[in-house]
C-alpha positions as CSV (number, residue, x, y, z in Angstrom):
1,X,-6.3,-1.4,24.0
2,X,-5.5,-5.0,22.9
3,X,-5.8,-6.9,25.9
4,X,-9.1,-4.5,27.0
5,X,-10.2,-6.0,23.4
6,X,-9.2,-10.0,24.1
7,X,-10.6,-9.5,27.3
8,X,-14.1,-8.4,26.0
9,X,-13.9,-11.5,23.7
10,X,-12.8,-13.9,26.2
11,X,-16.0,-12.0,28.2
12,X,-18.5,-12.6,25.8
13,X,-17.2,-16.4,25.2
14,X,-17.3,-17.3,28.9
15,X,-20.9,-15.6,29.1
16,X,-22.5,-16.7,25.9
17,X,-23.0,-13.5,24.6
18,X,-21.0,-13.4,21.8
19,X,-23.1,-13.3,18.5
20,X,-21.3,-15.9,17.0
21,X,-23.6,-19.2,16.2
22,X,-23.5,-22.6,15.7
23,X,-25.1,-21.9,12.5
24,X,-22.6,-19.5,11.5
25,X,-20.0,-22.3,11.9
26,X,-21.6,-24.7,10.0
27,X,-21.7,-22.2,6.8
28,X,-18.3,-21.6,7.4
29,X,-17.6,-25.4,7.3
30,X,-19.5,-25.8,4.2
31,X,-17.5,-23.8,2.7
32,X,-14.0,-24.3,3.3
33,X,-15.4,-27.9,2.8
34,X,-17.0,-27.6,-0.9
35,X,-14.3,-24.6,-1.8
36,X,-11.9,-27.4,-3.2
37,X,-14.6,-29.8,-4.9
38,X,-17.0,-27.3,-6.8
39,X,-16.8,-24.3,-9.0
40,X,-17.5,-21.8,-7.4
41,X,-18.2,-19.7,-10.1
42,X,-21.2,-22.0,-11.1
43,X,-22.5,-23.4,-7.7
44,X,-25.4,-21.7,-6.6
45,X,-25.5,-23.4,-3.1
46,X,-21.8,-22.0,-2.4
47,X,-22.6,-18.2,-3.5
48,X,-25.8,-17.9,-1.6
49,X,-24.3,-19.5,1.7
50,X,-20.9,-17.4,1.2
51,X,-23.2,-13.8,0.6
52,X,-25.2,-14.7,3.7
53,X,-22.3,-15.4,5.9
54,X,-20.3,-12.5,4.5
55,X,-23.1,-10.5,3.9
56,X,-22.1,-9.2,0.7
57,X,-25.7,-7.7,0.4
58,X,-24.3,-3.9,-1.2
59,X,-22.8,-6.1,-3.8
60,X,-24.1,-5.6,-7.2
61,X,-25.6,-8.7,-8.8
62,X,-23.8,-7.5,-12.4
63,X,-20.3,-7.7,-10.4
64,X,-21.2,-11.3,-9.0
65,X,-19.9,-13.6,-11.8
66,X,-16.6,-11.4,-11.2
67,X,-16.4,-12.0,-7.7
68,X,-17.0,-15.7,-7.6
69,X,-15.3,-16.3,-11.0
70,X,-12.5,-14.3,-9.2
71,X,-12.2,-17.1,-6.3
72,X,-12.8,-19.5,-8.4
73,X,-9.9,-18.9,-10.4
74,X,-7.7,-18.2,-7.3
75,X,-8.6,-20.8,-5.1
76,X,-5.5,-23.0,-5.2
77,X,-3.5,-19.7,-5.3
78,X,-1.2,-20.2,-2.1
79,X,0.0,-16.2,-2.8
80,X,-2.8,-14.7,-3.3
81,X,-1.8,-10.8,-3.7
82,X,-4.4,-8.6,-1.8
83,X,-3.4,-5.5,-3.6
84,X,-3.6,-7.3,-7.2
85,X,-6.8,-8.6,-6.8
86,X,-8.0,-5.5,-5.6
87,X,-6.8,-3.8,-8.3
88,X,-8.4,-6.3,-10.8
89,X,-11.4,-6.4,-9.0
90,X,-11.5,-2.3,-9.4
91,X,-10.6,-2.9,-13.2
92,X,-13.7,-4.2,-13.5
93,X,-16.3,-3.5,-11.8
94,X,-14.2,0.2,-11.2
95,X,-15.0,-0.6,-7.2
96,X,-12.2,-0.4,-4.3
97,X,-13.8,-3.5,-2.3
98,X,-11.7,-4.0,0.8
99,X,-14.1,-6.3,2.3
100,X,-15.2,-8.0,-0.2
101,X,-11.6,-9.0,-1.7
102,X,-10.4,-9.7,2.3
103,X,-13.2,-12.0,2.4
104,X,-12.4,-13.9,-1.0
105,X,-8.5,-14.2,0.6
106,X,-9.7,-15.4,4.0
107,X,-12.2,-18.4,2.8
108,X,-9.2,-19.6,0.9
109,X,-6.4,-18.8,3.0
110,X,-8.1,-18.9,6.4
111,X,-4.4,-17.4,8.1
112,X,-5.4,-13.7,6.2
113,X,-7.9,-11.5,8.1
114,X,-11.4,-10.4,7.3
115,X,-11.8,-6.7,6.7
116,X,-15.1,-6.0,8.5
117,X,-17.0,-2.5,9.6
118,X,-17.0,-4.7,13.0
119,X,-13.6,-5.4,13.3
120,X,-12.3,-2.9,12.2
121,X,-14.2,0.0,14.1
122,X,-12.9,-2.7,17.4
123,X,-9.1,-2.0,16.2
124,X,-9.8,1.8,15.7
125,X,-9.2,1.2,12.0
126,X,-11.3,3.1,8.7
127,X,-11.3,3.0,4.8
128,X,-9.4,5.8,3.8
129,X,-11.8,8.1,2.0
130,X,-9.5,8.8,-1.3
131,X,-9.7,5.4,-2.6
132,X,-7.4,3.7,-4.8
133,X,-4.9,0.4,-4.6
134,X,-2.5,2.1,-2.6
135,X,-4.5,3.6,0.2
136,X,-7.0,0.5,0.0
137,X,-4.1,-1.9,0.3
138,X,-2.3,0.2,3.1
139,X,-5.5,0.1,5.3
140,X,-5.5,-3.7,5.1
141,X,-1.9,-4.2,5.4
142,X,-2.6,-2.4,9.1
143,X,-5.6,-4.4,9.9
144,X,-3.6,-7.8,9.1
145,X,-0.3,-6.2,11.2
146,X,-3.0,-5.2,14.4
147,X,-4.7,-8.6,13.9
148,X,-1.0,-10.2,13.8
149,X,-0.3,-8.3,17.5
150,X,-3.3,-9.5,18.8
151,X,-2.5,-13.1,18.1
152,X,1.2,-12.7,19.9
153,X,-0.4,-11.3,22.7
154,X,0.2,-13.1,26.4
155,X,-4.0,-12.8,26.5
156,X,-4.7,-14.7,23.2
157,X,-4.5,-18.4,24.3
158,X,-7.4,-17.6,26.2
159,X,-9.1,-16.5,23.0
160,X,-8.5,-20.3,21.9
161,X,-9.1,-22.2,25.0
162,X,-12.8,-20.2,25.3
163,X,-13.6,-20.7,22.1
164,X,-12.8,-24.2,22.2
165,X,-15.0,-24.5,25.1
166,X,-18.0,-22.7,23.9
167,X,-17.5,-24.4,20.4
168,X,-16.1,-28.2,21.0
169,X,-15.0,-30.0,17.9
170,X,-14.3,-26.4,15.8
171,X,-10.5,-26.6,14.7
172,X,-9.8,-23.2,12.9
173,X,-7.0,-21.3,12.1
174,X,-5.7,-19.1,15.1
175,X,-6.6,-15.7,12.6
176,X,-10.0,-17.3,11.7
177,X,-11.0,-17.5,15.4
178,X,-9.5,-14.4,16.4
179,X,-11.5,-12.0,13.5
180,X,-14.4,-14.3,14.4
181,X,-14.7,-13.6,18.0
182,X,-14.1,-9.6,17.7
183,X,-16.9,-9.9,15.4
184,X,-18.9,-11.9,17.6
185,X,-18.5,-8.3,19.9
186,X,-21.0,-6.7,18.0
């Protein structure tokens, strides 16, 4: 299943069919670029480019401030606890966001995956449907451990070298470009 998977990424590189943008690059730029330099919490610019790139669009507006007051208080966190933020997250909003807190990790720390329906329907993965920390946190702890196989794989330096060649100039993280171009799949 893992190389069948790299090889559909490689695939869709190679042919240009991959739904990954240029555009989509650049928002991810902005923000790792202007995560270190504003508050998060406050700048407007950075939550509306971060919700569109992330789509958090099921988020509730009332559990906004938490979110991005949330990254903005973690952001020079080098480890940040999935599980803990989960659980403070849940605290208060009372929400088990997988995807939402995998994508607060990964824009700071861009060597933790993305927790995506995408993704994770690629690595034959699901949201358990009892929630709470332990089963939330279990289910990312196996998408981070299949993520981490597909990087050791003898296929994935193809991954890079396609990716470099159908995005010159684009020096991201090994995990950043792997969860990007599964998601790229469709």
């Amino acid at each position: 299943m893992e190389d069948q998977l790299l090889n559909l990424v490689i695939q869709s590189l190679a042919q240009g069919t991959t739904k990954i943008t240029v555009g989509h690059l650049n928002r991810y730029d902005f923000l790792r670029a202007q995560l270190p330099l504003v508050n998060v919490a406050q700048d407007n610019q950075f939550q509306q480019t971060f919700s569109g790139l992330f789509k958090l669009r099921y988020m509730e507006q009332a559990h906004r401030p938490i979110y991005f007051g949330t990254m903005e208080q973690q952001k020079n966190n080098a480890a940040l606890n999935f599980p803990a933020l989960l659980d403070a997250y849940h605290q208060q909003t009372g929400r088990w966001e997988v995807s939402f807190i995998s994508k607060l990790i990964a824009i700071i720390d861009p060597n933790r995956p993305v927790w995506d329906s995408i993704v994770s329907r690629r690595l034959a993965l699901a949201l358990p449907v009892a929630r709470n920390q332990a089963n939330c946190a279990a289910a990312y702890v196996a998408l981070n451990e299949s993520m981490q196989g597909l990087l050791q794989r003898a296929l994935f330096p193809n991954v890079l070298a396609g990716f470099a060649a159908r995005f010159p100039g684009r020096l991201y993280q090994p995990m950043r470009i792997l969860d990007t171009t599964i998601w790229g799949l469709g």
